[in-house]
C-alpha positions as CSV (number, residue, x, y, z in Angstrom):
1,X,112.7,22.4,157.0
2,X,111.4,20.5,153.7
3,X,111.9,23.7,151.6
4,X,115.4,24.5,152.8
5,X,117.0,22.3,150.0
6,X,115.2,24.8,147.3
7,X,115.9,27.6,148.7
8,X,119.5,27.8,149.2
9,X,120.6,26.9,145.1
10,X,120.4,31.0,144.1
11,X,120.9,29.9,141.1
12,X,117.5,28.9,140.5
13,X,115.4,31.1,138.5
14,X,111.8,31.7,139.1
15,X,109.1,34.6,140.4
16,X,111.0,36.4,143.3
17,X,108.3,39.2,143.6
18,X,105.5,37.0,145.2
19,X,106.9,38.1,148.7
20,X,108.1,41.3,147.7
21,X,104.6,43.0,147.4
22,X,104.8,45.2,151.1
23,X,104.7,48.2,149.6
24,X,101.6,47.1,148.0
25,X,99.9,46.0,151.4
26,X,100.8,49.3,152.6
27,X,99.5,51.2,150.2
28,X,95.7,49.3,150.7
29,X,96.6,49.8,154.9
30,X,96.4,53.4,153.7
31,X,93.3,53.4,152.2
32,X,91.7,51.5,155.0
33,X,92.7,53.9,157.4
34,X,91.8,57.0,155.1
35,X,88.0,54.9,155.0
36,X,87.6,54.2,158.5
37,X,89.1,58.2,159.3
38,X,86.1,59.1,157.2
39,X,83.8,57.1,158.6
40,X,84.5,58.2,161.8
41,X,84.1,61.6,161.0
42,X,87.4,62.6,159.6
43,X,88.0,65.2,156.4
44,X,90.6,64.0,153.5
45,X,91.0,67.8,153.1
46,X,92.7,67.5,156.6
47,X,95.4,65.8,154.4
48,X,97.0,68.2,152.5
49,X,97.0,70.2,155.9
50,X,99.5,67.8,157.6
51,X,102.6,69.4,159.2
52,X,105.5,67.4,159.6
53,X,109.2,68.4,160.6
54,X,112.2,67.4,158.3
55,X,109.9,65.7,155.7
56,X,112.5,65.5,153.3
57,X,114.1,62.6,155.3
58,X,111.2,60.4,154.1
59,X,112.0,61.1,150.6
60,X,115.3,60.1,151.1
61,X,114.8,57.1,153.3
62,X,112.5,55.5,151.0
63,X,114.4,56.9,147.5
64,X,117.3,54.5,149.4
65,X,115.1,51.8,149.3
66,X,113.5,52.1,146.5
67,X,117.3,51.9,144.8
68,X,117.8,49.0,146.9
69,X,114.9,46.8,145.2
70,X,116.5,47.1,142.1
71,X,119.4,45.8,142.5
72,X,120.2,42.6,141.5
73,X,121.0,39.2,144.3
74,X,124.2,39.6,143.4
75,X,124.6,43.2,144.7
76,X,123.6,41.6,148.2
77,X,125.9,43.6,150.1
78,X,125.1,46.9,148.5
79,X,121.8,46.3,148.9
80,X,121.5,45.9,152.1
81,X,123.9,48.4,153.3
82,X,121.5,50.9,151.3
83,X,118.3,49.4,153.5
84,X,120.6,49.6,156.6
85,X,121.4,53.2,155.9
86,X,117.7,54.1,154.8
87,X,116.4,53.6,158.1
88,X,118.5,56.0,159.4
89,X,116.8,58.8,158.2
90,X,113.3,57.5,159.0
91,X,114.0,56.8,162.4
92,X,115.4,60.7,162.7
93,X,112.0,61.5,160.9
94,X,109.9,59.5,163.4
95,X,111.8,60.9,166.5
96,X,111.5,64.5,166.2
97,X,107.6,64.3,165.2
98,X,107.4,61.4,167.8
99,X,104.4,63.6,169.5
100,X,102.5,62.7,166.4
101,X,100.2,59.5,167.2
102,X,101.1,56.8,165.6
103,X,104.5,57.7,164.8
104,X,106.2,56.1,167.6
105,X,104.7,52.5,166.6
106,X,105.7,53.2,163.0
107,X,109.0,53.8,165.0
108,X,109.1,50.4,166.4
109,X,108.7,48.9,163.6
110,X,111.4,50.7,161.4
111,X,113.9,49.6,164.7
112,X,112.3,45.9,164.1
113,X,113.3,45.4,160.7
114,X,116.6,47.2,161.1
115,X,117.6,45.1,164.4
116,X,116.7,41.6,162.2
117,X,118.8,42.7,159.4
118,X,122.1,43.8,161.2
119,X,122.3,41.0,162.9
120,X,121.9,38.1,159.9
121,X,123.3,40.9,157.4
122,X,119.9,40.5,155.1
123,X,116.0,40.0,156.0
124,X,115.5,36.7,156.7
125,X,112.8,34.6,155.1
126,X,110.7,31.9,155.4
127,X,110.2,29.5,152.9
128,X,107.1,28.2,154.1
129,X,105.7,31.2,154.3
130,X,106.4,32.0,150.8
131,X,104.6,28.9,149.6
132,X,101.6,29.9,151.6
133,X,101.3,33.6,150.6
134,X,101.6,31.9,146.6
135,X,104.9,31.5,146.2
136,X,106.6,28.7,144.3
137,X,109.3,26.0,145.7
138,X,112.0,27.5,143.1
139,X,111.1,31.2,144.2
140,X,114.8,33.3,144.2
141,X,115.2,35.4,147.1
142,X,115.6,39.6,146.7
143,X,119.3,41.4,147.0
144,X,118.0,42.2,150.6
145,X,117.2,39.0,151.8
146,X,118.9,36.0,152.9
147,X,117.6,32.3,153.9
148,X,115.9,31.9,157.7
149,X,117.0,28.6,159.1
150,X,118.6,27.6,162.8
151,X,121.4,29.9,162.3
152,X,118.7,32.9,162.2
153,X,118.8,35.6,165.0
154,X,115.8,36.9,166.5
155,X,113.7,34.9,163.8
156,X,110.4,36.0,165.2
157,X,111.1,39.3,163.6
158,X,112.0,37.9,160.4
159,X,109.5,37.7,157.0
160,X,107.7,35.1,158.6
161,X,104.1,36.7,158.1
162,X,102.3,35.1,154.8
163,X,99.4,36.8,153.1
164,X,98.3,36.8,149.6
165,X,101.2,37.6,147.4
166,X,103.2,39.0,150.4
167,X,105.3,37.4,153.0
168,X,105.3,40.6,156.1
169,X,107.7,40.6,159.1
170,X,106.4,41.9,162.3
171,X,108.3,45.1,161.6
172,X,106.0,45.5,158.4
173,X,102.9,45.2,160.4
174,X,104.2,48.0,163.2
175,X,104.8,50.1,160.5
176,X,101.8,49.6,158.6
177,X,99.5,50.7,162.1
178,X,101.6,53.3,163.1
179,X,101.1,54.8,159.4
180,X,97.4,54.1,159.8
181,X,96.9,55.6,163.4
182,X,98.9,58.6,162.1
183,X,96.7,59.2,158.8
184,X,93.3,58.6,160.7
185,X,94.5,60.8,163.6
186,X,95.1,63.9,161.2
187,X,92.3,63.3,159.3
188,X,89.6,63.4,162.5
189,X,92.0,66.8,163.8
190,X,90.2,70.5,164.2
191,X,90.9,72.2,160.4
192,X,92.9,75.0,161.2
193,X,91.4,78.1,159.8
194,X,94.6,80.6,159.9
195,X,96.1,77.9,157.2
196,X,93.3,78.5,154.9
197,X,94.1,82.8,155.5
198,X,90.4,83.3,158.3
199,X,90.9,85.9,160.0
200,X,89.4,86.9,162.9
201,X,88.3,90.7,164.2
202,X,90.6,91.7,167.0
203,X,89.1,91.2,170.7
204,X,86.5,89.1,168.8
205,X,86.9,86.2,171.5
206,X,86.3,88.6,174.6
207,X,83.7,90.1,173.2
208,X,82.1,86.7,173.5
């Protein structure tokens, strides 16, 4: 692997957010979806109607993470634990509203990213990849990640996906469409008049 020599001096300094941009691809995933629910009919006032069970555990999932990007390459360990134990909340989340579409792939992909990172003890990356999404041959990698090479498990779910700026794992790309599915789903869904206080006369449907 030509770029393996780079890569493994963390010492080097350069841009280490080139392929640390997901959140950013997620975020225009979620407009696309929100677009295409429209076009297809959809309401973004069905948005603020959405009913989910335990919500709070996505607040603290992603607070965990969002901790965990912080943290310096030297806090490997910490960081990584706090990713590990982030996606325990989110996969209780996705499992008791798992009757929600699009919440079981988001699933799958949450179990993705955590399988790939127990087992190498960090997110693998792939310096080629990082080149081609814009990255430079001295890039540093994040307190989360570690090198991909032949001593890599299950490599094919690894950050191995380059786009512009990002470098995506497969898990990334579940997640993102399950998200997607979800939002366009809710936003094409029956507006439920009770929530909004309608009310109805009494025997009004049998007079029908």
């Amino acid at each position: 692997m030509r770029a393996l020599s780079f890569a493994q001096d963390s010492r080097r300094t350069a841009d280490g957010h080139r392929y640390r941009r997901t959140m950013l691809w997620m975020l225009l995933v979620v407009v696309i979806a929100m677009l295409v629910g429209w076009i297809r009919g959809g309401k973004l006032s069905n948005l603020t109607e959405i009913r989910v069970r335990v919500w709070w555990l996505l607040i603290f999932g992603f607070g965990l993470q969002l901790i965990a990007g912080f943290l310096p390459r030297d806090q490997h360990d910490l960081a990584v634990g706090l990713i590990l134990v982030s996606y325990l909340p989110l996969l209780l989340f996705v499992w008791l509203n798992r009757a929600m579409n699009g919440l079981w792939i988001a699933g799958i992909g949450i179990l993705m990213n955590f399988t790939v990172i127990v087992v190498n003890s960090g997110m693998p990356v792939l310096p080629e990849a990082v080149l081609l999404a814009g990255g430079s041959e001295d890039f540093t990698l994040g307190a989360k990640h570690v090198l991909l090479d032949a001593d890599t498990r299950l490599p094919f779910l690894a950050d191995i996906i380059p786009l512009p700026r990002s470098v995506l794992s497969l898990g990334d790309l579940f997640l993102a469409i399950g998200i997607g599915v979800f939002l366009e789903d809710q936003m094409r869904r029956p507006l439920r008049l009770f929530a909004h206080g309608v009310q109805g006369e009494p025997g009004s449907a049998s007079r029908r």
